[in-house]
DRENDO-1510 file (C-alpha; in Angstrom, 1 decimal, always signed):
<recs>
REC; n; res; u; v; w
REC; 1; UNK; +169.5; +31.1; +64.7 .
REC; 2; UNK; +170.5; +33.0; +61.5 .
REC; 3; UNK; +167.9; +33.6; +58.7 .
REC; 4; UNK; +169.8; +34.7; +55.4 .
REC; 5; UNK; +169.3; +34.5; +51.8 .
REC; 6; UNK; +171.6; +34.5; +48.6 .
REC; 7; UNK; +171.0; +37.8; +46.4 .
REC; 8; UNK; +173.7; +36.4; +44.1 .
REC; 9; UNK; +176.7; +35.1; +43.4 .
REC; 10; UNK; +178.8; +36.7; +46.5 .
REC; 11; UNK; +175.9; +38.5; +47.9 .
REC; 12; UNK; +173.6; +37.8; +50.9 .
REC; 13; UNK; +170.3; +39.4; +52.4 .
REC; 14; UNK; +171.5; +39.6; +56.2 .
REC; 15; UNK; +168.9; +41.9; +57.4 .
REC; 16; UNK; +165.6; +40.6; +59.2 .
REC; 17; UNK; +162.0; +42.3; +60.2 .
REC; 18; UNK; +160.2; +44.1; +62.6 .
REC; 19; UNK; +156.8; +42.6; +63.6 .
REC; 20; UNK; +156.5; +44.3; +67.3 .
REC; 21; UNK; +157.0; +48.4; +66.0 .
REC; 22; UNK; +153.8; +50.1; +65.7 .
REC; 23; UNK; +154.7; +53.0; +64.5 .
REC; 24; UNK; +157.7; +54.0; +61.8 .
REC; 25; UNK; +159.5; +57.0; +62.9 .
REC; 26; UNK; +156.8; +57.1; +65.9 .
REC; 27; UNK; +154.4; +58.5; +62.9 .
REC; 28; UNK; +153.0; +56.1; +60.6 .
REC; 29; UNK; +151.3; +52.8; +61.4 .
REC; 30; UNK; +152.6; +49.8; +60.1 .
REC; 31; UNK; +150.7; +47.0; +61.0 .
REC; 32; UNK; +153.0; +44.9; +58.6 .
REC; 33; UNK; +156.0; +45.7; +60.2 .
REC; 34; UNK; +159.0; +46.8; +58.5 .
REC; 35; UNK; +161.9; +44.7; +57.5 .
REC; 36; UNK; +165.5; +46.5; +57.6 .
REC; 37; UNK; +167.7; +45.2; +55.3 .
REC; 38; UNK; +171.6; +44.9; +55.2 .
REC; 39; UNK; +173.8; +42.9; +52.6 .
REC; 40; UNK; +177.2; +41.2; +53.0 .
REC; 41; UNK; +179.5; +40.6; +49.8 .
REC; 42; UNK; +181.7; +37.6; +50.2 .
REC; 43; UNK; +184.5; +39.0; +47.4 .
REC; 44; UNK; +188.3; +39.0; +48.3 .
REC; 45; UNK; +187.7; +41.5; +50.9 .
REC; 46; UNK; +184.3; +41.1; +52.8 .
REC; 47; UNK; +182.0; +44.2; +52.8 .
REC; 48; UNK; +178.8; +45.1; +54.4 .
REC; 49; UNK; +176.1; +47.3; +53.3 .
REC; 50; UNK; +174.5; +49.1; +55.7 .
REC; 51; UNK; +173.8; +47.7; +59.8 .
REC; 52; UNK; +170.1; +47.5; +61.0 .
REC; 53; UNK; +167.6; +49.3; +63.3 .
REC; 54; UNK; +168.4; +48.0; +67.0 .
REC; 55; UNK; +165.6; +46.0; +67.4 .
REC; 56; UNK; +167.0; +43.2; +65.4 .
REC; 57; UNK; +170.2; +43.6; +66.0 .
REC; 58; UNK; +170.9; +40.4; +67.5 .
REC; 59; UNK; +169.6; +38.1; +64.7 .
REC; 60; UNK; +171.9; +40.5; +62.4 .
REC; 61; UNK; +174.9; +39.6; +64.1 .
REC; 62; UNK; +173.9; +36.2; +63.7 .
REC; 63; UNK; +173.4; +36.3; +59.9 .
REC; 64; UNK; +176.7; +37.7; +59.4 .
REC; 65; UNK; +178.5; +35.5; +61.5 .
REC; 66; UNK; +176.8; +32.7; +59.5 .
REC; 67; UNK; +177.7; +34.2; +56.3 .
REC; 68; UNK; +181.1; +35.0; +57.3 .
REC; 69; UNK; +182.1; +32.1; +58.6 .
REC; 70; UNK; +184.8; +32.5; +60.9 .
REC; 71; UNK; +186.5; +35.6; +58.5 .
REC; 72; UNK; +186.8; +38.7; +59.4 .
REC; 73; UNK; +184.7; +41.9; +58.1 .
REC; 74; UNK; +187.1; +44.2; +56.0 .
REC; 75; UNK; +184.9; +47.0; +55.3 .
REC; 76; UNK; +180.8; +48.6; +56.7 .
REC; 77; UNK; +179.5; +50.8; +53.9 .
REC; 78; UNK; +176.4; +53.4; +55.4 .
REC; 79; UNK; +174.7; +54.7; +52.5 .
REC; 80; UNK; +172.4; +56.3; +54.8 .
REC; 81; UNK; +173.0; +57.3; +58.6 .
REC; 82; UNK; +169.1; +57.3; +60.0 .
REC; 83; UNK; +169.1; +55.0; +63.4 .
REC; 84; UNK; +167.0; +52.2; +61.6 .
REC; 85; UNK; +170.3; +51.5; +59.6 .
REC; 86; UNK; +173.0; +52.7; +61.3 .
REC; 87; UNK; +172.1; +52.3; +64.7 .
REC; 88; UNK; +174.6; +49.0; +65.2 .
REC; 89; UNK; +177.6; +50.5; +64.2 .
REC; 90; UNK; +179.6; +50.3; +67.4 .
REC; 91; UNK; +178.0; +46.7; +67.2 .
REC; 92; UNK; +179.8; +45.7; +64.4 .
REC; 93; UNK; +183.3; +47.5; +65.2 .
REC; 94; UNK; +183.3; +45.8; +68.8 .
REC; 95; UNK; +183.0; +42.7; +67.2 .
REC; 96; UNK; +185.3; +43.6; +63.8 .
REC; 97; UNK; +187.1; +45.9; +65.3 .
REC; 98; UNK; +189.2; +46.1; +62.2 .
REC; 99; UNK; +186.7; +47.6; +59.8 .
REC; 100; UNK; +186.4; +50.3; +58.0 .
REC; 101; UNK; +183.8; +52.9; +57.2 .
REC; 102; UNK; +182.9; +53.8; +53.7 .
REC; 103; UNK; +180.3; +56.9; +54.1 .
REC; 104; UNK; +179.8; +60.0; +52.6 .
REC; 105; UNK; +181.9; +63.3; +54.7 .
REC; 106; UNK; +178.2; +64.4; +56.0 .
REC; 107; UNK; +177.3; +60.6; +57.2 .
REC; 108; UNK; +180.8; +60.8; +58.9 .
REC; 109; UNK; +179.5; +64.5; +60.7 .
REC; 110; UNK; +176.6; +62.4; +61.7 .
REC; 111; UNK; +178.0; +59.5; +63.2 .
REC; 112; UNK; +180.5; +62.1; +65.5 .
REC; 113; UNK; +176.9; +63.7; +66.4 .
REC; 114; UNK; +175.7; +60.6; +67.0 .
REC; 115; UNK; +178.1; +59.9; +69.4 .
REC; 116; UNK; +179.7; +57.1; +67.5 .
REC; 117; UNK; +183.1; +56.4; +68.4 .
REC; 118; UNK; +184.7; +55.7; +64.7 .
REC; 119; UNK; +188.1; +57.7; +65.1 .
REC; 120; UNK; +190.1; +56.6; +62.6 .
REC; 121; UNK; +188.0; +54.1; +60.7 .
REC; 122; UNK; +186.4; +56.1; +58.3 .
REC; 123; UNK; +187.3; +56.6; +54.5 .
REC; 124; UNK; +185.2; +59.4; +53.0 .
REC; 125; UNK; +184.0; +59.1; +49.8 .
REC; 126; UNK; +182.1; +61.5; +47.2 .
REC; 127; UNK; +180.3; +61.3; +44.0 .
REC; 128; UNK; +182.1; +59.0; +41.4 .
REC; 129; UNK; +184.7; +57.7; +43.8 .
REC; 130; UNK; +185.2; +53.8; +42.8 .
REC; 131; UNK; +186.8; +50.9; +45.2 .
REC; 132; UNK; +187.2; +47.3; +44.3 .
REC; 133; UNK; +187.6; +44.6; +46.6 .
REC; 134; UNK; +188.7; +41.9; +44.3 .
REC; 135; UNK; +186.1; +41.3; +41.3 .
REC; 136; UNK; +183.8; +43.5; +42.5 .
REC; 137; UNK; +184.1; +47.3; +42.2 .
REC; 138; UNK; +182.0; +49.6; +43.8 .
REC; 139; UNK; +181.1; +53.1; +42.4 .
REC; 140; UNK; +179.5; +55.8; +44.6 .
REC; 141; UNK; +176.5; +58.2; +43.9 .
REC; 142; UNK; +175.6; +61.0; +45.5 .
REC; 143; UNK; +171.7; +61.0; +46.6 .
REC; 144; UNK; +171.3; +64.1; +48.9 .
REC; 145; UNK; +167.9; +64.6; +50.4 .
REC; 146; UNK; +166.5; +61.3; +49.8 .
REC; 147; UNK; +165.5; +61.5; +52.3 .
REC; 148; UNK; +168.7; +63.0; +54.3 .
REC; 149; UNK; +171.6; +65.3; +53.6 .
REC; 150; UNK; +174.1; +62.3; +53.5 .
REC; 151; UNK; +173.1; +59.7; +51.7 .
REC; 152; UNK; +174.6; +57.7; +48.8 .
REC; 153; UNK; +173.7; +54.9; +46.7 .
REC; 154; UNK; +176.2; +52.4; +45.9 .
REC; 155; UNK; +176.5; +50.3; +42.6 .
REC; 156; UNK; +178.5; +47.4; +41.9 .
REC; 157; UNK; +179.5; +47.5; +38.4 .
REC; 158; UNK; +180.5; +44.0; +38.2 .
REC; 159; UNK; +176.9; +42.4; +39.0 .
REC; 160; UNK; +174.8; +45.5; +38.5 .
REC; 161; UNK; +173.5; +45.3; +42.3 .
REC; 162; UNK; +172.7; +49.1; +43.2 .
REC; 163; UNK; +172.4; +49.5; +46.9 .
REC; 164; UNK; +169.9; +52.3; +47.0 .
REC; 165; UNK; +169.6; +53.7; +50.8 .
REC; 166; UNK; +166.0; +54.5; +51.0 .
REC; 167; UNK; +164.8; +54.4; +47.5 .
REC; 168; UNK; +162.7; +52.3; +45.9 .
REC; 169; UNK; +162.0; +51.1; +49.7 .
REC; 170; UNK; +158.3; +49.7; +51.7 .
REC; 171; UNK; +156.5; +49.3; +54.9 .
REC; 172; UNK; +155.8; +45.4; +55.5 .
REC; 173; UNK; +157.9; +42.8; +56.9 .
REC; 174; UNK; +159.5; +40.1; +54.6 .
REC; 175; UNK; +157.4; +36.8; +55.4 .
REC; 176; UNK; +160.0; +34.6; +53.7 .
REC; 177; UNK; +159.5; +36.1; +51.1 .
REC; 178; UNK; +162.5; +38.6; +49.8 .
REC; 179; UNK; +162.3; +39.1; +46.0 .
REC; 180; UNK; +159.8; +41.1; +44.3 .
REC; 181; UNK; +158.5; +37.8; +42.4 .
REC; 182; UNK; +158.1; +36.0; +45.1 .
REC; 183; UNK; +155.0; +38.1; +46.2 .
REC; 184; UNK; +151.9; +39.8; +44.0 .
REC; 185; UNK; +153.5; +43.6; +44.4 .
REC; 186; UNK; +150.4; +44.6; +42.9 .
REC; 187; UNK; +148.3; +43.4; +45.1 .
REC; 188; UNK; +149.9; +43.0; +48.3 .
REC; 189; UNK; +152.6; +45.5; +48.5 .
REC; 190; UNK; +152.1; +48.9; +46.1 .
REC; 191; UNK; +150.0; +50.4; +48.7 .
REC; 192; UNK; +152.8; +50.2; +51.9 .
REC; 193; UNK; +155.3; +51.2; +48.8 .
REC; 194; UNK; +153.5; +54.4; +47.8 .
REC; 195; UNK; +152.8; +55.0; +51.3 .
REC; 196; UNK; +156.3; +54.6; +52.2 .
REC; 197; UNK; +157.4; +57.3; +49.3 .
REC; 198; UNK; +154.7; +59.6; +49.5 .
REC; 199; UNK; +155.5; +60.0; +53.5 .
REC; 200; UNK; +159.1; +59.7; +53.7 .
REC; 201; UNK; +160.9; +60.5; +50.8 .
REC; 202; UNK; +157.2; +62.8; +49.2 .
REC; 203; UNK; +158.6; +65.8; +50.0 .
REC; 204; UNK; +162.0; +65.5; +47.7 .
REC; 205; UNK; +161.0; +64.8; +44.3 .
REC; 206; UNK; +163.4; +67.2; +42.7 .
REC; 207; UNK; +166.0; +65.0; +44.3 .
REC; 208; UNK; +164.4; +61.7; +43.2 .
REC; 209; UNK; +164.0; +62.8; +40.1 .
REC; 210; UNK; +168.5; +63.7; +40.4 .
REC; 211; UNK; +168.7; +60.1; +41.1 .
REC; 212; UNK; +166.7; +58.3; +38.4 .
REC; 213; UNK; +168.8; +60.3; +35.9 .
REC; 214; UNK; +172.0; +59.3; +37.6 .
REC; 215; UNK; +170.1; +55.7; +38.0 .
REC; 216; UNK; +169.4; +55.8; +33.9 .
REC; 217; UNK; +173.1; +56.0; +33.5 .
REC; 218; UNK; +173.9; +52.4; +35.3 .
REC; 219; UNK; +173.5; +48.6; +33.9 .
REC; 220; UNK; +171.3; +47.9; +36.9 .
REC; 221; UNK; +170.5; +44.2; +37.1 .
REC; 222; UNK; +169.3; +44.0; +41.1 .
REC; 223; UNK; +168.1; +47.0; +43.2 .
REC; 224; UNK; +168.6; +46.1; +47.2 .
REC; 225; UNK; +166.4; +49.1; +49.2 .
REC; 226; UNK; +167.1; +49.6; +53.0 .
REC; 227; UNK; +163.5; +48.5; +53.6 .
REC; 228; UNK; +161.0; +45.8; +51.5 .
REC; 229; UNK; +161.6; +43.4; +48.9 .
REC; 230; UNK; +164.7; +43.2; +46.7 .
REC; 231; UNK; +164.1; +44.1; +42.8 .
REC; 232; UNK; +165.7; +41.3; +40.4 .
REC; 233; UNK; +162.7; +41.0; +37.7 .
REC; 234; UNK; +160.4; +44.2; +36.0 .
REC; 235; UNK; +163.1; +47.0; +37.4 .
REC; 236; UNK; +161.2; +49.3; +34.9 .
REC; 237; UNK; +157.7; +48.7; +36.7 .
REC; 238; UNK; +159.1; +50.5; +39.6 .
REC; 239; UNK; +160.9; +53.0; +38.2 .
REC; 240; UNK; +158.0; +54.5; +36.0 .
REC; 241; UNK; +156.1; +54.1; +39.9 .
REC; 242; UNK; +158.7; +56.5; +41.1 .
REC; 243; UNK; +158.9; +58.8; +38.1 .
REC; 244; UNK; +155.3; +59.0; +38.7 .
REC; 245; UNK; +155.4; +59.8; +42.1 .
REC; 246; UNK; +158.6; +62.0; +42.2 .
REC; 247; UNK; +157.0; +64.4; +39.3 .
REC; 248; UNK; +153.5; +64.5; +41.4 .
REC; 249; UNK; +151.7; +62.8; +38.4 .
REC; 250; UNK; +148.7; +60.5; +39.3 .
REC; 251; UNK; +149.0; +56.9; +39.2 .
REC; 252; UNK; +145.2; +57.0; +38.1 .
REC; 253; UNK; +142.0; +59.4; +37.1 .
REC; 254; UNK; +139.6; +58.9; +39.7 .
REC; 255; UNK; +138.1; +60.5; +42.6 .
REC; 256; UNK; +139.2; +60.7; +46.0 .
REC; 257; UNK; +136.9; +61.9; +48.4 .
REC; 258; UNK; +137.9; +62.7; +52.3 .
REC; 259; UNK; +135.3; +64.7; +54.3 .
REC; 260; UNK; +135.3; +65.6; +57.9 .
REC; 261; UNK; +132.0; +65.0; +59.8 .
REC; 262; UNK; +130.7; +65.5; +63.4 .
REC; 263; UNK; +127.3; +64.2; +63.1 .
REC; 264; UNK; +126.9; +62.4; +60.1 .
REC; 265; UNK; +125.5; +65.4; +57.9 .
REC; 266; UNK; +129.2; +66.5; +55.9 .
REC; 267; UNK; +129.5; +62.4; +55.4 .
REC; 268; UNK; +125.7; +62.2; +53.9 .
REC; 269; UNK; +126.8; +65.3; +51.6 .
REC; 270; UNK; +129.9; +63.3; +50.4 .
REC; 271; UNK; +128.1; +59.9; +50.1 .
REC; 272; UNK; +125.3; +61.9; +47.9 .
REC; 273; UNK; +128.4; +63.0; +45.5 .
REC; 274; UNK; +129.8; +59.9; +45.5 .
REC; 275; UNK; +126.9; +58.4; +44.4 .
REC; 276; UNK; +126.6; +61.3; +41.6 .
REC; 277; UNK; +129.6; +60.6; +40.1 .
REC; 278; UNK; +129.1; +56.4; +39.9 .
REC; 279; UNK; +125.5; +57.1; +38.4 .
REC; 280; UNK; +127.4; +59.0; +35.5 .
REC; 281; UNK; +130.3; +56.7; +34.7 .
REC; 282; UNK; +133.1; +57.4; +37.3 .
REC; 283; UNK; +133.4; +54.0; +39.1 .
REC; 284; UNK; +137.0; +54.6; +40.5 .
REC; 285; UNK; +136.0; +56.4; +43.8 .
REC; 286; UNK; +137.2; +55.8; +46.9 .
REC; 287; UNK; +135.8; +58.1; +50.5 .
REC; 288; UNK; +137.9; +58.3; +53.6 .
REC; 289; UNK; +137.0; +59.6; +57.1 .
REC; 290; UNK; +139.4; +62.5; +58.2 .
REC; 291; UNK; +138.8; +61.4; +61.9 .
REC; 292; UNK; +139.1; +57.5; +61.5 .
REC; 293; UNK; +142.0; +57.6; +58.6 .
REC; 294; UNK; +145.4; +58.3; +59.4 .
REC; 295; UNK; +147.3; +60.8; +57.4 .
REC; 296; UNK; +149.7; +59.0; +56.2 .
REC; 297; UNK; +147.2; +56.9; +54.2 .
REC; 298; UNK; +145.6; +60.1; +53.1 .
REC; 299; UNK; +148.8; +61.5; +51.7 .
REC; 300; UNK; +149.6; +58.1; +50.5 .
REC; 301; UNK; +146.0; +57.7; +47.9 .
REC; 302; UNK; +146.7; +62.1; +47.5 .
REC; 303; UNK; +149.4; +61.1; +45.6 .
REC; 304; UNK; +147.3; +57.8; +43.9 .
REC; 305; UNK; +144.1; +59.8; +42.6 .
REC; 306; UNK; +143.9; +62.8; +40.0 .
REC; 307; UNK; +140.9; +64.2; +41.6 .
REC; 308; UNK; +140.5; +64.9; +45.6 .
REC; 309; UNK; +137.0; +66.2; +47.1 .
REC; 310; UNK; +137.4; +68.2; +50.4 .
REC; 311; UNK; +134.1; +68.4; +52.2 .
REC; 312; UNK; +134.5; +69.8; +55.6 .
REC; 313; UNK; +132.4; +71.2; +58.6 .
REC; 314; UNK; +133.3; +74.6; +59.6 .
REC; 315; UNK; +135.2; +74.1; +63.4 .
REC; 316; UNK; +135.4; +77.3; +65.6 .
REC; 317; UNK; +134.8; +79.1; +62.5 .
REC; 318; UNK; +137.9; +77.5; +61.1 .
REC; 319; UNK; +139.0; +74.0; +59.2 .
REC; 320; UNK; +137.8; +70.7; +61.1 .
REC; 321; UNK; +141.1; +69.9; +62.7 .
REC; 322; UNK; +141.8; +66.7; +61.0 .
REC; 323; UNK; +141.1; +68.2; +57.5 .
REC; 324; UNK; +143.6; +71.1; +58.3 .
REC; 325; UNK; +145.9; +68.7; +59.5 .
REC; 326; UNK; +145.8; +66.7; +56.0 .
REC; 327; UNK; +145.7; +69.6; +54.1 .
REC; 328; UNK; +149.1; +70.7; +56.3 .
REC; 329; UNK; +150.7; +67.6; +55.3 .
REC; 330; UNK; +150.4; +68.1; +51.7 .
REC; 331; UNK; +151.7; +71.2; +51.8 .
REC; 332; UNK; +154.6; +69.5; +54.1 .
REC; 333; UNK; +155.3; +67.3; +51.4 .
REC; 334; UNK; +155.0; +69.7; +48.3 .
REC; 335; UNK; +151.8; +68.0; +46.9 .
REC; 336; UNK; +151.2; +69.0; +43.4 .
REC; 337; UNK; +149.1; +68.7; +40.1 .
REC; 338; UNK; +146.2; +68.2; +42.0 .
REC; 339; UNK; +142.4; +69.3; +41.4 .
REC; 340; UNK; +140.4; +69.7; +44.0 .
REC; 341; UNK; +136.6; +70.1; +44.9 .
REC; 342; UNK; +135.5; +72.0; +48.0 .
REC; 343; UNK; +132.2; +71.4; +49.9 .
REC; 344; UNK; +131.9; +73.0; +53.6 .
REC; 345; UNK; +129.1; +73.0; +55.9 .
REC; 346; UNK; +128.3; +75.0; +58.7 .
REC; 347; UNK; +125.3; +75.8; +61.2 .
REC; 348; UNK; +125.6; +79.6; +61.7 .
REC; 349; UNK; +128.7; +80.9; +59.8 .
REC; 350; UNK; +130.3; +78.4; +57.3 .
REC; 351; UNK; +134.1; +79.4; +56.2 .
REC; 352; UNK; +135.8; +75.9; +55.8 .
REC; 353; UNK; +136.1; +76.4; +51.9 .
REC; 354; UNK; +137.3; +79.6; +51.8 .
REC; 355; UNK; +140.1; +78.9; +54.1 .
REC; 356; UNK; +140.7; +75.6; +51.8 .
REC; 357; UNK; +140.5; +77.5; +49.0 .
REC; 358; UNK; +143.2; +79.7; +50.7 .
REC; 359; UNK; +145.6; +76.8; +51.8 .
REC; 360; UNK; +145.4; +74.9; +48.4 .
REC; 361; UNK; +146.3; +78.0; +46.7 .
REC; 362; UNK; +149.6; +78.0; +48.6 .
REC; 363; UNK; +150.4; +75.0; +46.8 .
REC; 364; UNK; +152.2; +74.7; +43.7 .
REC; 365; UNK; +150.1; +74.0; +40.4 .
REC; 366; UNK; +146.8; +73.0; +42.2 .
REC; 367; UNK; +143.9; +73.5; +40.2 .
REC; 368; UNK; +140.6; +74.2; +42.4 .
REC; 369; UNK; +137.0; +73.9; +40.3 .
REC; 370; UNK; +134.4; +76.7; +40.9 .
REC; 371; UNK; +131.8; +74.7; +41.3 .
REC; 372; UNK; +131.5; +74.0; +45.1 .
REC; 373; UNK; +128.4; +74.3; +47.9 .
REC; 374; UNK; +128.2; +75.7; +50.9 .
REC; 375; UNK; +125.4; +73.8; +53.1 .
REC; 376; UNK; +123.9; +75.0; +56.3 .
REC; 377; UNK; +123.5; +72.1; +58.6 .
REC; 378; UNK; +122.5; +69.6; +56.2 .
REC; 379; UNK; +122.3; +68.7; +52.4 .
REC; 380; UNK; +118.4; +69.9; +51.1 .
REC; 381; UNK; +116.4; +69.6; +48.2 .
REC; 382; UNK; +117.3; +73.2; +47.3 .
REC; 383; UNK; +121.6; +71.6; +46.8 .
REC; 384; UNK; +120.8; +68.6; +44.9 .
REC; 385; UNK; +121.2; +70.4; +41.1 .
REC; 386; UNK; +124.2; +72.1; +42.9 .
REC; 387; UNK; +125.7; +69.0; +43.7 .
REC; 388; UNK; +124.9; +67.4; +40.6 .
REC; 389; UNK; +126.6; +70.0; +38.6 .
REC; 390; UNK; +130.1; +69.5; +41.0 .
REC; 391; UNK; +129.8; +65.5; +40.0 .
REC; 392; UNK; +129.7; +67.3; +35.7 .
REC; 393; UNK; +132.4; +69.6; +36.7 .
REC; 394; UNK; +134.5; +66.6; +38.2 .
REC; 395; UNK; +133.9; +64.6; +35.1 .
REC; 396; UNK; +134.6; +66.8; +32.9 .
REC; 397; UNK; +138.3; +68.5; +34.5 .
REC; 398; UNK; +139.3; +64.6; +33.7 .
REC; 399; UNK; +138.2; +64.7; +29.8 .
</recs>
């Protein structure tokens, strides 16, 4: 049975969501789901925007049969060649085997790598190339490295739709629900958005930040992402969230504090700090677990908080594992702006803050407070004005 929904006039949602996937790109858990989204415009000559992860690919042969009722499919454009959009390619020219593909020369390199059999179908676009299909005309925009070599956007200029590949995307699987006022974003969905970015796209924010000036330049009315709701109301509330997030400026002030514990006596030193900085006025803290938390919701509030505590055991006479493992994927994913507090423990030879210090200072425009502590074993009386004068220090690099 098909399950589509009207974008606007000539346009239709025929993606469809992902429930059963655990993990996005085997990585990153996603107990939402994911939806992948594809849209079909119903103009003079029928075009379709992007095909769907495999998964799902039989309920998206069934939307567009639905929607195209008994036509045929003129033209496939792939904004953006990763598997969970491109993978039902063949798919659709076995069943249309008169379509053409509109993609970028690299997409077309990837397709021939992908093993794709598209001889002869393709029609190879570049930046500012414009096709109209009737009384819609679509303009193409370049969007390299976000998050891959290839992709475009595409923007119709006669409704203001810009298909944006795998902008302004989400983790979470469309209940129903498909525009962005038909759910609390703000409650419900910022969190699988910024975790989204910060993990898949992060890394590129030069590149982002490309595209929002190219974007600035466009009468968008609709944004349709490859993943996650559809944008037809408050465009701008989303865009500043991407300005944000693409220049490495936090969303908020406020304190983040991850430590890594083996026995409880790092997590009582972090929970004393915590409780420092509340007593004092800073209410917007938040702890994590390095062992218990995955990393992509560490990356994902890295990028949310102005302020990150590292408090780690010394390991081997190195970094806890998980806490060098965090700290690797900010570097990963070019991090910046950050300040950051150190506190390591260790029983005989503590060295997990200098080698913090170290790795931070790798990183571009980090900003790491003197005041830290080094405990043996355990927090003692002999820390506490120690610890109280990091919870000042924090309070004050936010005034």
């Amino acid at each position: 049975m098909y399950c589509v929904r009207k974008i606007t006039e000539d346009l239709y949602w025929v993606g469809g969501s992902d429930r059963r996937l655990a993990l996005f790109e085997n990585i990153h858990p996603i107990p939402r789901g994911v939806s992948y989204n594809s849209y079909l415009l119903m103009d003079e000559k029928t075009v379709l925007f992007d095909t769907v992860d495999w998964s799902i690919c039989r309920q998206f042969i069934e939307n567009i049969k639905s929607v195209l009722k008994g036509k045929t499919l003129d033209y496939l454009v792939i904004n953006h060649m990763e598997p969970d959009h491109a993978a039902c390619i063949e798919e659709i020219i076995l069943r249309y085997p008169d379509v053409k593909i509109i993609c970028t020369k690299k997409a077309s390199m990837l397709m021939h790598q992908f093993e794709f059999n598209v001889e002869g179908e393709v029609i190879e676009v570049k930046e500012g190339d414009n096709m109209s299909f009737g009384k819609h005309n679509l303009t193409f925009v370049a969007a390299p490295m976000v998050h891959w070599p290839e992709a475009m956007v595409t923007f119709d200029t006669t409704n203001g739709v810009l298909f944006s590949a795998d902008a302004f995307g989400s983790f979470g699987s469309l209940d129903g629900q498909l525009f962005n006022d038909e759910v609390n974003f703000d409650r419900d969905w910022i969190d699988e958005a910024r975790r989204y970015y910060t993990n898949i796209v992060g890394k590129y924010g030069p590149h982002v930040q490309n595209l929002l000036k190219k974007a600035g330049t466009l009468d968008i009315k609709i944004i349709c992402p490859l993943h996650g709701p559809v944008w037809h109301s408050d465009l701008g509330y989303l865009l500043d969230k991407y300005d944000k997030w693409s220049r490495y400026e936090p969303e908020e002030k406020g304190v983040m504090i991850v430590y890594g514990t083996m026995y409880g006596n790092t997590e009582a030193a972090a929970n004393d700090l915590a409780t420092r900085l509340v007593e004092k006025g800073m209410k917007n803290v938040v702890m994590y677990d390095v062992s218990k938390t995955h990393v992509s919701y560490l990356i994902s509030e890295t990028f949310k908080y102005s302020n990150v505590v590292l408090a780690s055991v010394t390991y081997n006479l190195k970094i806890y594992p998980p806490m060098l493992n965090y700290i690797n994927d900010m570097k990963a994913l070019n991090l910046q702006k950050r300040t950051f507090t150190l506190i390591e423990n260790g029983s005989w030879a503590p060295q997990s803050g200098k080698l913090m210090r170290e790795l931070l200072g790798e990183m571009k425009e980090m900003t790491i407070l003197d005041n830290e502590i080094s405990l043996n074993s355990s927090m003692k009386e002999d820390d506490v004005d120690l610890m109280d004068d990091i919870a000042e220090s924090i309070i004050g690099s936010m005034k």
